[in-house]
TIVO-2410 file (N, C-alpha, C; in nm, 3 decimals):
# residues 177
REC num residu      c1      c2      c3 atome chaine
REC   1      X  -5.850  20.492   9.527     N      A
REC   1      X  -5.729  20.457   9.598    CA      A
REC   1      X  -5.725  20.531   9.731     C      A
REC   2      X  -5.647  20.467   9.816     N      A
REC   2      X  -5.647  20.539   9.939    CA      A
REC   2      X  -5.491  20.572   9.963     C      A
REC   3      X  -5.459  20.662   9.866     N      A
REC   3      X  -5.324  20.756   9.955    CA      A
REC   3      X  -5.358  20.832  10.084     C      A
REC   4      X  -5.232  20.861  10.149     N      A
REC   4      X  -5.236  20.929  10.260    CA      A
REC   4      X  -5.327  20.919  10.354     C      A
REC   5      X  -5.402  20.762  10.344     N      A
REC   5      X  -5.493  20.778  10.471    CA      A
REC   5      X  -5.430  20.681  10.573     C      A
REC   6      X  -5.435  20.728  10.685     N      A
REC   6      X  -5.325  20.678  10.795    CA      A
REC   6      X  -5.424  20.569  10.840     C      A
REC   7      X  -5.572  20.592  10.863     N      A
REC   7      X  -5.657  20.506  10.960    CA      A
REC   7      X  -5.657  20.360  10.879     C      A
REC   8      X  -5.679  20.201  10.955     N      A
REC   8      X  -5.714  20.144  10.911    CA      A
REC   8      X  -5.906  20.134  10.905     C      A
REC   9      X  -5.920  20.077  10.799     N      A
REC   9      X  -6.064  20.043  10.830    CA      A
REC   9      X  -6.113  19.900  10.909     C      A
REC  10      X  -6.042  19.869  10.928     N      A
REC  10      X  -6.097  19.725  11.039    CA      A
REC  10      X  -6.212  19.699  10.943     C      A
REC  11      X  -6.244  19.660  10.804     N      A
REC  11      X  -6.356  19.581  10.790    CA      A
REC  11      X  -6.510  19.638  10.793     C      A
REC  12      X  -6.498  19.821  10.841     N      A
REC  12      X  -6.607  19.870  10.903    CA      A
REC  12      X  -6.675  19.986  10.823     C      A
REC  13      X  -6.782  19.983  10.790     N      A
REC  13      X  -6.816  20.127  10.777    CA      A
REC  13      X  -6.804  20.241  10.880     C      A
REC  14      X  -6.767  20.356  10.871     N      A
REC  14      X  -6.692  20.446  10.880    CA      A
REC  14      X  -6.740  20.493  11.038     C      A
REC  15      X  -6.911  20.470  11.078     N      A
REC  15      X  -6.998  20.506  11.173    CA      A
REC  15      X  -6.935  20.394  11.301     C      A
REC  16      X  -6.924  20.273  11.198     N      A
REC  16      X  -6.899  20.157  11.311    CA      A
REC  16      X  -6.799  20.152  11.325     C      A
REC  17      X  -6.692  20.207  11.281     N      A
REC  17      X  -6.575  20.204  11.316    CA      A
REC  17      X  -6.554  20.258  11.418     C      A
REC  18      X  -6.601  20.399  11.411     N      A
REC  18      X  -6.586  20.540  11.522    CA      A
REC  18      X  -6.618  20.474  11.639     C      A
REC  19      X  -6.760  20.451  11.622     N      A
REC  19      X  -6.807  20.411  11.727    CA      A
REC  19      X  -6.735  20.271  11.824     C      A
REC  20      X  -6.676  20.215  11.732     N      A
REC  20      X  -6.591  20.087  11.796    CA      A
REC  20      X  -6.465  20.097  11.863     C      A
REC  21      X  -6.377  20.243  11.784     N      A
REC  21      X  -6.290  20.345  11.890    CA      A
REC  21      X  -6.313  20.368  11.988     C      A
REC  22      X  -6.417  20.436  12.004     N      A
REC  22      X  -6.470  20.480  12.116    CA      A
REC  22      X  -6.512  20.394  12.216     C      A
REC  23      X  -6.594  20.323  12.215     N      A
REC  23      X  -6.582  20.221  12.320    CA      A
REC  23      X  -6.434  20.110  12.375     C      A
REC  24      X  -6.393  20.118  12.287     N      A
REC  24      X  -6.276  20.081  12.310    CA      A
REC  24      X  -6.164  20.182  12.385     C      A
REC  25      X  -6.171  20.260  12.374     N      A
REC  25      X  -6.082  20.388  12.435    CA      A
REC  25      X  -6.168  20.359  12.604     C      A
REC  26      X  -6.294  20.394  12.556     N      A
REC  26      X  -6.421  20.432  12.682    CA      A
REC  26      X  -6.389  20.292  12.796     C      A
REC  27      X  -6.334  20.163  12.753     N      A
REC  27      X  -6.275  20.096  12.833    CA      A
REC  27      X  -6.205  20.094  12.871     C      A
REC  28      X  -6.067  20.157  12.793     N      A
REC  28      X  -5.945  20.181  12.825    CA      A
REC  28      X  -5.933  20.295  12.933     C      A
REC  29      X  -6.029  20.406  12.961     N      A
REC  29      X  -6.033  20.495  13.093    CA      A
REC  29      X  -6.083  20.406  13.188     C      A
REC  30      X  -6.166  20.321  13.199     N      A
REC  30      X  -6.187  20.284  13.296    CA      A
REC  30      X  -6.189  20.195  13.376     C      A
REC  31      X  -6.066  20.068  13.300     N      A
REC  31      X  -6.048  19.961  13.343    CA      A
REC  31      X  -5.847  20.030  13.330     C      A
REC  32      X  -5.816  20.088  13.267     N      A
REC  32      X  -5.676  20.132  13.276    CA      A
REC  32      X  -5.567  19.959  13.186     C      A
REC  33      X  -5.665  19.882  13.146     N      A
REC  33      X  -5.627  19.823  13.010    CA      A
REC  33      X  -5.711  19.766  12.929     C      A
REC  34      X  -5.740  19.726  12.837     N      A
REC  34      X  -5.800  19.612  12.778    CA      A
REC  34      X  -5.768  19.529  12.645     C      A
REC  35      X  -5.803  19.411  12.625     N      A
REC  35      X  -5.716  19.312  12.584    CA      A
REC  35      X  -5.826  19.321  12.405     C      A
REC  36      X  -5.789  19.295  12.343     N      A
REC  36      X  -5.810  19.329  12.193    CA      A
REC  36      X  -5.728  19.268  12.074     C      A
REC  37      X  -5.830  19.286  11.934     N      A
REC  37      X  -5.700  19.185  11.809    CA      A
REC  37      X  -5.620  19.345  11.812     C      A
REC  38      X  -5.494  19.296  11.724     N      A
REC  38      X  -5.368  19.392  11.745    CA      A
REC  38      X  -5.409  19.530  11.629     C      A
REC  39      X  -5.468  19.488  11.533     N      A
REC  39      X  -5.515  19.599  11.456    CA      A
REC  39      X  -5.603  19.725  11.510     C      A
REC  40      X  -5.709  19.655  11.591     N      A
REC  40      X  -5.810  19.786  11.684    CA      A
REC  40      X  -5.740  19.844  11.782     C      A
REC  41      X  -5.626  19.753  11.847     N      A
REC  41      X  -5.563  19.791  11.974    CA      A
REC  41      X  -5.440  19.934  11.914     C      A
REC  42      X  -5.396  19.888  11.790     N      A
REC  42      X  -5.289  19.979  11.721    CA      A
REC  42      X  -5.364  20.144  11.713     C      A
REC  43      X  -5.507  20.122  11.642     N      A
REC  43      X  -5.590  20.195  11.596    CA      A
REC  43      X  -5.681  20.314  11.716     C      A
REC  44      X  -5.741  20.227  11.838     N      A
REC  44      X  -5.740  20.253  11.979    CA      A
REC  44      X  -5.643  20.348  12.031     C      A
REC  45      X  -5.497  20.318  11.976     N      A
REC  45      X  -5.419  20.356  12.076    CA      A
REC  45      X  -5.377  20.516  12.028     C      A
REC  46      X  -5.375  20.565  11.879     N      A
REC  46      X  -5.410  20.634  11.822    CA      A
REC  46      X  -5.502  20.737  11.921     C      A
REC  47      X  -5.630  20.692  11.948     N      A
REC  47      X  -5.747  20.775  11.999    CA      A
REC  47      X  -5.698  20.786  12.105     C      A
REC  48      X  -5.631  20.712  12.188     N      A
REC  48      X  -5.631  20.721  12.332    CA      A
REC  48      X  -5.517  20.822  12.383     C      A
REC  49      X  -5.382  20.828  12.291     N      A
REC  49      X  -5.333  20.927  12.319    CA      A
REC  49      X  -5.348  21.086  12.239     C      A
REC  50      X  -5.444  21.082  12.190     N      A
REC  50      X  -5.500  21.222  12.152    CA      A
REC  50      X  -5.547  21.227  12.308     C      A
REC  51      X  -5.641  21.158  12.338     N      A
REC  51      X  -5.726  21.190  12.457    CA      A
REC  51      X  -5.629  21.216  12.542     C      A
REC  52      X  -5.503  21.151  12.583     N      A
REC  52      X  -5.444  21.238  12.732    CA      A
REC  52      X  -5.387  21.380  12.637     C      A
REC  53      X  -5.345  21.387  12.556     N      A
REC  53      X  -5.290  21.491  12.498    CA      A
REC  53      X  -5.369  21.627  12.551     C      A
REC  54      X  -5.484  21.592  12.482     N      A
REC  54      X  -5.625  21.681  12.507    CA      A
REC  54      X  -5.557  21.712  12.696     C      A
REC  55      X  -5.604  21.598  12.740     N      A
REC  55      X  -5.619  21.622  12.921    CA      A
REC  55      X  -5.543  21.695  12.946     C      A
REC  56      X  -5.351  21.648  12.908     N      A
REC  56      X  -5.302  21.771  12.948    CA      A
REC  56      X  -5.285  21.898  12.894     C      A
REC  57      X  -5.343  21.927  12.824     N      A
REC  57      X  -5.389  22.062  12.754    CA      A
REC  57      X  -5.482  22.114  12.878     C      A
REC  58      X  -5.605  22.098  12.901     N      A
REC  58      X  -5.696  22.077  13.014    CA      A
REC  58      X  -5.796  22.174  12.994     C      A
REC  59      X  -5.812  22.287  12.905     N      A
REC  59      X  -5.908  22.377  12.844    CA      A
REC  59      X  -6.008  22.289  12.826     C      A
REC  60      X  -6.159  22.408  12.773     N      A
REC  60      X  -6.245  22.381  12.806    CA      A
REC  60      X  -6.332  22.270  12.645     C      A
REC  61      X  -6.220  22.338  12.548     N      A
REC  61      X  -6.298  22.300  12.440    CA      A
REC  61      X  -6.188  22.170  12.452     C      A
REC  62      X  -6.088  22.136  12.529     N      A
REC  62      X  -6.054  22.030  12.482    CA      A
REC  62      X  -6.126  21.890  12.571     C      A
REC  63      X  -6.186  21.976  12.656     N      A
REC  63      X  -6.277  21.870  12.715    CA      A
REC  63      X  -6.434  21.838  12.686     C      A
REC  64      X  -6.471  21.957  12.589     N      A
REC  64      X  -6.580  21.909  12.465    CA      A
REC  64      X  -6.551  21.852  12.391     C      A
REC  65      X  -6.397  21.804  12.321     N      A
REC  65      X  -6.353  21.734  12.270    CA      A
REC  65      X  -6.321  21.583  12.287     C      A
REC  66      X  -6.281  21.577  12.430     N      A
REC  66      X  -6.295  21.436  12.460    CA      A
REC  66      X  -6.437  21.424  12.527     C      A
REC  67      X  -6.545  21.448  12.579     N      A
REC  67      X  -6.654  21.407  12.545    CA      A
REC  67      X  -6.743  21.385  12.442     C      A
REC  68      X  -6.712  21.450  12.341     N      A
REC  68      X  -6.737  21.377  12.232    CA      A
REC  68      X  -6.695  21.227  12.164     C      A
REC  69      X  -6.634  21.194  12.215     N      A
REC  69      X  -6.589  21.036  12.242    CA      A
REC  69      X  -6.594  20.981  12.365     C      A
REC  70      X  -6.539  20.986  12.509     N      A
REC  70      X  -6.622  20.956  12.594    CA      A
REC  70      X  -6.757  20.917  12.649     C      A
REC  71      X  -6.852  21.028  12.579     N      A
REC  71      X  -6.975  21.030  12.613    CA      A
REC  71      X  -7.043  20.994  12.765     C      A
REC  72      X  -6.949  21.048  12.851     N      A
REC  72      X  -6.947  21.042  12.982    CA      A
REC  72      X  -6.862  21.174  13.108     C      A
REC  73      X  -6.966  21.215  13.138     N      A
REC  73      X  -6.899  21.329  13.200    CA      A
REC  73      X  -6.818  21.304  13.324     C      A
REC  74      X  -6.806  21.193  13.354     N      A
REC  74      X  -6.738  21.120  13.469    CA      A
REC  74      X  -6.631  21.078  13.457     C      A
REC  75      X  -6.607  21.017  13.321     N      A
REC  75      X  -6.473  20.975  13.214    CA      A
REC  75      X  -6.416  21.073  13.209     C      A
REC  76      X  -6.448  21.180  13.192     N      A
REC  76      X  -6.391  21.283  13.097    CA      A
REC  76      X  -6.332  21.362  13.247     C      A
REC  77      X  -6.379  21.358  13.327     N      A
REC  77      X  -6.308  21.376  13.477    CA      A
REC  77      X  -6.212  21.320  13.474     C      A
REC  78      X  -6.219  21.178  13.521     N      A
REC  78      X  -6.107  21.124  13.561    CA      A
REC  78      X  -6.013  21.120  13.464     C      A
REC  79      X  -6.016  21.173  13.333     N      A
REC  79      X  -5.960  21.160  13.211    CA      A
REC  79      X  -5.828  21.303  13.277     C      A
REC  80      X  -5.920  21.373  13.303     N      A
REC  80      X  -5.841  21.502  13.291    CA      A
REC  80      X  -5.789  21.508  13.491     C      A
REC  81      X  -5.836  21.466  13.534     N      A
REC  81      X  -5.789  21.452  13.709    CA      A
REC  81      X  -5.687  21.363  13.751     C      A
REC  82      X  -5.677  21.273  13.644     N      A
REC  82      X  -5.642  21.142  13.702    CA      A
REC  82      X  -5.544  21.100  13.604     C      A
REC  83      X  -5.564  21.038  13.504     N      A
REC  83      X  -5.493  20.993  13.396    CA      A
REC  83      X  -5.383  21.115  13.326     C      A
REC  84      X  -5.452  21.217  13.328     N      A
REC  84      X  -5.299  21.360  13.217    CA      A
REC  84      X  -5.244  21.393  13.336     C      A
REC  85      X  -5.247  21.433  13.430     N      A
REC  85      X  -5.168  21.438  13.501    CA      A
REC  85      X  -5.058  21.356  13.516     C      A
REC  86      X  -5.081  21.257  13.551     N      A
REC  86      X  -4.930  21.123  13.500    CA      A
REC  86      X  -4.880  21.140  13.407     C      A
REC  87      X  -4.893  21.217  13.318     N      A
REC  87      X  -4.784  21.235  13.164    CA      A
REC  87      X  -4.742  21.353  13.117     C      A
REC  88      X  -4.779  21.435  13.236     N      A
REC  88      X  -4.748  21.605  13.246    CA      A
REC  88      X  -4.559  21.597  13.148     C      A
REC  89      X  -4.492  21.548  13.251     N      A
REC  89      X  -4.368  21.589  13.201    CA      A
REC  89      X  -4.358  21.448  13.074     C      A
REC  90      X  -4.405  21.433  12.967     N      A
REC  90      X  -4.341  21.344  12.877    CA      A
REC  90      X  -4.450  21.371  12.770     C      A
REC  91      X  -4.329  21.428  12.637     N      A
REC  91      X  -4.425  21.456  12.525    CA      A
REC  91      X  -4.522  21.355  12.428     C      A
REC  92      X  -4.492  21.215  12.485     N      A
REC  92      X  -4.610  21.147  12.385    CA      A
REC  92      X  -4.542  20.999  12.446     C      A
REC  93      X  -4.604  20.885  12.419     N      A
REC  93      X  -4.585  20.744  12.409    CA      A
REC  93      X  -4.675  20.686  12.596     C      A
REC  94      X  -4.793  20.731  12.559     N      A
REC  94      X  -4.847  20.721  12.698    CA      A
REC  94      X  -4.929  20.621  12.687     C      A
REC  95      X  -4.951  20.549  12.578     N      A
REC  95      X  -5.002  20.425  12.581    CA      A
REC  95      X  -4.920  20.313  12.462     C      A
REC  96      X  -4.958  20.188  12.540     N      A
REC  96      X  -4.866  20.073  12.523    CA      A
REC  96      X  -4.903  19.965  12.472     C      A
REC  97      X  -4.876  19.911  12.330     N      A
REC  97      X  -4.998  19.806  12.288    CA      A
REC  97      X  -4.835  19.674  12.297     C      A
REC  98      X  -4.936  19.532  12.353     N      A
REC  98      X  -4.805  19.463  12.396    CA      A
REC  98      X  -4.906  19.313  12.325     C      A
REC  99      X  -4.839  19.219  12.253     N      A
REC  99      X  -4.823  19.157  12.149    CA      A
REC  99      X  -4.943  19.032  12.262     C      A
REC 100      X  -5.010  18.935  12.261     N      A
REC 100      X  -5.067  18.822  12.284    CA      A
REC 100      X  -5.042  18.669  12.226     C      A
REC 101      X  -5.086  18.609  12.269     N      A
REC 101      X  -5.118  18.473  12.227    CA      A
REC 101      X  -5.213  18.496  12.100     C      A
REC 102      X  -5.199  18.437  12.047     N      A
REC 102      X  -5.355  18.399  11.933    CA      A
REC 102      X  -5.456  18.393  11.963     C      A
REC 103      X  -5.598  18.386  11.908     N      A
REC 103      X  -5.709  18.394  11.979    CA      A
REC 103      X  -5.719  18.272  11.939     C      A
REC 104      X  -5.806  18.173  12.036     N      A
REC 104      X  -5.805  18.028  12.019    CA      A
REC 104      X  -5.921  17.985  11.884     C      A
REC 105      X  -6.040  18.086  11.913     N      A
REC 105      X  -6.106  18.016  11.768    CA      A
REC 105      X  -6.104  18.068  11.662     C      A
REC 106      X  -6.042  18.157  11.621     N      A
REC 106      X  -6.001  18.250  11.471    CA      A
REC 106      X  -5.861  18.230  11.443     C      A
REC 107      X  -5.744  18.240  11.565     N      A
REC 107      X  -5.626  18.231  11.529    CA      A
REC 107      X  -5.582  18.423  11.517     C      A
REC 108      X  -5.670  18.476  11.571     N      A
REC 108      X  -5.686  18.640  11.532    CA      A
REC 108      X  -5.528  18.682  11.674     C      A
REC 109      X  -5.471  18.771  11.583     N      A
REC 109      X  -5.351  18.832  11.701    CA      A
REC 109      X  -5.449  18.907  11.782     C      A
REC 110      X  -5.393  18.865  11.912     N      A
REC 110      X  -5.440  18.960  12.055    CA      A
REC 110      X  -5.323  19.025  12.108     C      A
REC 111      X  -5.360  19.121  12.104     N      A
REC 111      X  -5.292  19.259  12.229    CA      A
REC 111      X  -5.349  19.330  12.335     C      A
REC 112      X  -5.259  19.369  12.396     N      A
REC 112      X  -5.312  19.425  12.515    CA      A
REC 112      X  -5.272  19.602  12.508     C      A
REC 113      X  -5.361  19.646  12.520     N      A
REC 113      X  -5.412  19.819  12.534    CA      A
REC 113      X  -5.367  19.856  12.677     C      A
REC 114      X  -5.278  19.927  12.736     N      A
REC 114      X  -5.269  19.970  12.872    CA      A
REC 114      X  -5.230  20.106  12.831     C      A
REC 115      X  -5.228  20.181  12.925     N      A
REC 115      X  -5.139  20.340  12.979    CA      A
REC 115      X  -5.026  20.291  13.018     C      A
REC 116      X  -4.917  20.339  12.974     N      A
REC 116      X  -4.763  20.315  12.994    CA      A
REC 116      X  -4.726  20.345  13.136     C      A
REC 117      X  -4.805  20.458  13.192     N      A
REC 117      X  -4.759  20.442  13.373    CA      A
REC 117      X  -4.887  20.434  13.456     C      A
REC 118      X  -4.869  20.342  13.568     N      A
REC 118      X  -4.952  20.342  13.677    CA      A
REC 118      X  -4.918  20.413  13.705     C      A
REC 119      X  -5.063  20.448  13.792     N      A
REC 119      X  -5.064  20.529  13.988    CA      A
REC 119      X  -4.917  20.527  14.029     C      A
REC 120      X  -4.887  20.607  14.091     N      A
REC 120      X  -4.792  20.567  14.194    CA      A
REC 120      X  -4.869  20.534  14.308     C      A
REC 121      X  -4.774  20.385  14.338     N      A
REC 121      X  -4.815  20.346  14.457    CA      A
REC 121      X  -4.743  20.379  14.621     C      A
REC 122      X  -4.825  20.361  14.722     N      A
REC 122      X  -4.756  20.432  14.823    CA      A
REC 122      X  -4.634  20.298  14.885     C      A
REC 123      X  -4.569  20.351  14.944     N      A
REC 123      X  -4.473  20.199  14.995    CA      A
REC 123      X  -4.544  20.146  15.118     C      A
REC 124      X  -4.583  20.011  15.111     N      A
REC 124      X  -4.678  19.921  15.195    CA      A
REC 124      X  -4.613  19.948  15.351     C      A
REC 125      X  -4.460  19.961  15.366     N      A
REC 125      X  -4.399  19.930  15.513    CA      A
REC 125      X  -4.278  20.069  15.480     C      A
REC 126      X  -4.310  20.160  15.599     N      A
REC 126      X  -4.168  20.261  15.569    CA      A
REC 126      X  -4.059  20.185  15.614     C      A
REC 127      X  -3.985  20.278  15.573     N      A
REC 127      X  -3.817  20.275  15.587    CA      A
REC 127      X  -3.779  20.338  15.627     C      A
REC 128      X  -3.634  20.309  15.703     N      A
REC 128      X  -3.517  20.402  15.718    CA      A
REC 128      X  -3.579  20.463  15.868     C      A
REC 129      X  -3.538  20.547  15.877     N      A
REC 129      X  -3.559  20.644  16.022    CA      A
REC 129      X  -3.751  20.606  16.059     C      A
REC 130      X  -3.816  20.610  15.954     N      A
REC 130      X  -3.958  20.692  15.979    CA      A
REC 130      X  -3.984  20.556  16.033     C      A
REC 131      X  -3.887  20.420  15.986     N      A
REC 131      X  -4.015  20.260  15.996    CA      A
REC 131      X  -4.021  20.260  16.178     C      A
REC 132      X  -3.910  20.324  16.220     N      A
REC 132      X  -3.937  20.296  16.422    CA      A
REC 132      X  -4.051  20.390  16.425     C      A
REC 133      X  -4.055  20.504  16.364     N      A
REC 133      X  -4.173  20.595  16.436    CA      A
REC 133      X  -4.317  20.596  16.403     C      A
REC 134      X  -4.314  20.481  16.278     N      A
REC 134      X  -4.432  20.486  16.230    CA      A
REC 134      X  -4.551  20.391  16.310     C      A
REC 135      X  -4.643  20.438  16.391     N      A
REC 135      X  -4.741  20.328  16.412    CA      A
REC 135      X  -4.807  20.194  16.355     C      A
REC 136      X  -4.779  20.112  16.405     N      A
REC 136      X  -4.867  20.004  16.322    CA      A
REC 136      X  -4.975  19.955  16.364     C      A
REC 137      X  -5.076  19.963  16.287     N      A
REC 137      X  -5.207  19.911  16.305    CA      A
REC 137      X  -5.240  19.784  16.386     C      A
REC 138      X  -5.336  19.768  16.478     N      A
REC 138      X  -5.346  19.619  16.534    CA      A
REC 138      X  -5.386  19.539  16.476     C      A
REC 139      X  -5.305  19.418  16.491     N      A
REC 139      X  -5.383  19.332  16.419    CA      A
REC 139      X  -5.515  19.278  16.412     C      A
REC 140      X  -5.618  19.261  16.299     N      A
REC 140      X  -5.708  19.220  16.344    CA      A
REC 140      X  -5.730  19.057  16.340     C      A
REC 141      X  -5.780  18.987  16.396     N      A
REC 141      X  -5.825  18.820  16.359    CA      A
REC 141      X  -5.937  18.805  16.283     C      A
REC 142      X  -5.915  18.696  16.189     N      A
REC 142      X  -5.979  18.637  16.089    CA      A
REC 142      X  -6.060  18.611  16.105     C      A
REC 143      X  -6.178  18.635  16.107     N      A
REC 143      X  -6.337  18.602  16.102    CA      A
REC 143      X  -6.335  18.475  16.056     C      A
REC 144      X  -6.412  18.347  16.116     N      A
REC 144      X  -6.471  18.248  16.004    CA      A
REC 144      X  -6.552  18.294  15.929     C      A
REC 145      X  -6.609  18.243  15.819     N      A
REC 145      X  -6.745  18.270  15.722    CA      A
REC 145      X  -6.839  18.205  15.812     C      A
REC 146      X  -6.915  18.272  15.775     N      A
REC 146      X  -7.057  18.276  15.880    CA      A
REC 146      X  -7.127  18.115  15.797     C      A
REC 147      X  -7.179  18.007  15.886     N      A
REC 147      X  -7.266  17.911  15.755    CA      A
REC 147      X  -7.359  17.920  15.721     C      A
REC 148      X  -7.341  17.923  15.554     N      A
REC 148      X  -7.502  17.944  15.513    CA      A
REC 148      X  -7.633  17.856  15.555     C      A
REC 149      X  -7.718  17.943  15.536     N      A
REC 149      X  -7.844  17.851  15.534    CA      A
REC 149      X  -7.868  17.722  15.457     C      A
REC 150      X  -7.931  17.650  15.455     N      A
REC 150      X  -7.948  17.520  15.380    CA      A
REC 150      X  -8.009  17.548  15.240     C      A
REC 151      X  -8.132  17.668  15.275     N      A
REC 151      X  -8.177  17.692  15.134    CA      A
REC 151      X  -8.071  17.793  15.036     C      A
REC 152      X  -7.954  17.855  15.112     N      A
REC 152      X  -7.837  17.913  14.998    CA      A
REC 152      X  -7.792  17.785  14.957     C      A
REC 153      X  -7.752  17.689  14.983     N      A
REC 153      X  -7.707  17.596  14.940    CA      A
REC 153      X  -7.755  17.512  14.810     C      A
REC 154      X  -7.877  17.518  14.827     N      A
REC 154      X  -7.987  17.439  14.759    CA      A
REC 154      X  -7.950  17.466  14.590     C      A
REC 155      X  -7.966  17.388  14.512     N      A
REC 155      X  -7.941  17.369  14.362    CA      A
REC 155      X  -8.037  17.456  14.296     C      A
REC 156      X  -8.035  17.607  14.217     N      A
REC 156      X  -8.174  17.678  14.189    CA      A
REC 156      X  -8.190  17.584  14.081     C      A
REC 157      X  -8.370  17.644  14.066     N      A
REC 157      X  -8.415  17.561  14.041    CA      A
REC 157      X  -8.401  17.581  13.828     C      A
REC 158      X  -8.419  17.533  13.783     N      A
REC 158      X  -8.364  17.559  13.621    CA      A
REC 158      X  -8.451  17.632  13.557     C      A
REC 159      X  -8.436  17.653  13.395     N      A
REC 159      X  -8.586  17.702  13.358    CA      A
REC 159      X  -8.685  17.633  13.313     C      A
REC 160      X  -8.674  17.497  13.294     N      A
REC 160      X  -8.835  17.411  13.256    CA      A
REC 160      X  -8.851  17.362  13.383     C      A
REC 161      X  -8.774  17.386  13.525     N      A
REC 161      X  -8.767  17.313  13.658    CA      A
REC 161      X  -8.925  17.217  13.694     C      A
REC 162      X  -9.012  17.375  13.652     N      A
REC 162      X  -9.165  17.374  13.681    CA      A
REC 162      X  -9.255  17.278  13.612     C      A
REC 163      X  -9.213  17.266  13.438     N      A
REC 163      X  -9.276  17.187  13.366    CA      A
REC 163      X  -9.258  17.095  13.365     C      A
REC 164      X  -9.169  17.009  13.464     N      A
REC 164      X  -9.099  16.889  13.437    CA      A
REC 164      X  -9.196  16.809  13.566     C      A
REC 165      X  -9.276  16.891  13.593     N      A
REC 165      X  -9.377  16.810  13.703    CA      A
REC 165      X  -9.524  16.748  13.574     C      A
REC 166      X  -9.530  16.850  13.482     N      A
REC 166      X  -9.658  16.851  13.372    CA      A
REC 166      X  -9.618  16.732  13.289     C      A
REC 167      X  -9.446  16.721  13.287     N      A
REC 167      X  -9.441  16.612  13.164    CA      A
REC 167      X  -9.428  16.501  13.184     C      A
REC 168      X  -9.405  16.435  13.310     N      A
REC 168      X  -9.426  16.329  13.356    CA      A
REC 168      X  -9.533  16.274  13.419     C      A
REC 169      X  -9.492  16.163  13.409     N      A
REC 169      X  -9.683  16.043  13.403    CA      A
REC 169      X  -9.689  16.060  13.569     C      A
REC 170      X  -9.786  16.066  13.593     N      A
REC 170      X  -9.850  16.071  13.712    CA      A
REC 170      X  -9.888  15.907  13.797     C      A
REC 171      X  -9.886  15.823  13.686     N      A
REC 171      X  -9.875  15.713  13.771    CA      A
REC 171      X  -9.928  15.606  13.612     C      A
REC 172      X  -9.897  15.447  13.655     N      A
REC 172      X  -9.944  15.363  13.539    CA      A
REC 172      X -10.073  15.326  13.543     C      A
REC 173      X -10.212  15.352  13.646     N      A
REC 173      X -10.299  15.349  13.638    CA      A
REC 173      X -10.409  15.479  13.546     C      A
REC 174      X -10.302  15.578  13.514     N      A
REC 174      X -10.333  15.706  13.459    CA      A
REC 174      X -10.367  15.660  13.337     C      A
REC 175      X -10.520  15.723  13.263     N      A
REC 175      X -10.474  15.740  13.143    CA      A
REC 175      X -10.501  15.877  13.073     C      A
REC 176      X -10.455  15.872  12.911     N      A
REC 176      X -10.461  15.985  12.875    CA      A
REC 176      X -10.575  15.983  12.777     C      A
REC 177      X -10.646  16.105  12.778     N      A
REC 177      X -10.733  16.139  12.689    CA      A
REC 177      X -10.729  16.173  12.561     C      A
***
């Protein structure tokens, strides 16, 4: 029986499971969402906020800790540079699993995996006092597209493209041996 075990098994032995977290999280740093059935995304989301937890902690073993799932020392940067920082002041709910359509050939629930806050973004046009003093860039004009060559254009060629010269008759005076 399985009392008290919180994890689902998705169907997996225990290796493939982990490992299916993990890449799944390992997308979730670096696309900042990804789309999934609602059970891995629930399960995902689990891992993913240990991982900012970890970040904003920011010690050293807690970043041997999220490379051990990461498996990327570049992740595990922007994990701790980029992503915990945005959740400094808020004790937990930093990722957001949000309900889908059905999947069209199983009928399987889809959700979507995001981080509950973006970047802040900067404001495109100031305001108020600063918008008279602020410089604006010149405009630049629209380039046409340059026209391609005739051979970019050209239909590539397929993969039997070549043999399709071998399999046809060469003429009705031909014969075959």
């Amino acid at each position: 029986m399985r009392h008290a075990k919180r994890n689902q098994r998705l169907s997996r032995p225990s290796e493939q499971r982990e490992a299916l977290l993990d890449s799944l999280v390992r997308n979730l740093v670096v696309h900042g969402q990804i789309t999934t059935t609602h059970a891995r995304a629930k399960e995902a989301q689990r891992l993913a906020d240990r991982l900012v937890t970890w970040g904003k902690e920011g010690s050293i073993a807690s970043r041997r800790r999220a490379f051990r799932i990461l498996q990327d020392r570049t992740l595990v940067k922007q994990l701790f540079t980029d992503i915990a920082p945005r959740f400094m002041d808020s004790p937990g709910g930093f990722t957001r699993v949000m309900r889908l359509q059905r999947r069209q050939g199983d009928g399987a629930e889809q959700s979507l995996l995001a981080f509950s806050r973006l970047p802040a973004l900067q404001p495109a046009v100031p305001t108020g006092a600063k918008a008279a003093q602020a410089p604006r860039a010149p405009a630049t004009p629209q380039r046409p597209e340059p026209q391609r060559a005739k051979e970019e254009t050209k239909k590539p060629k397929g993969m039997f493209e070549g043999l399709r010269k071998l399999w046809t008759r060469k003429g009705k005076g031909s014969t075959s041996s």
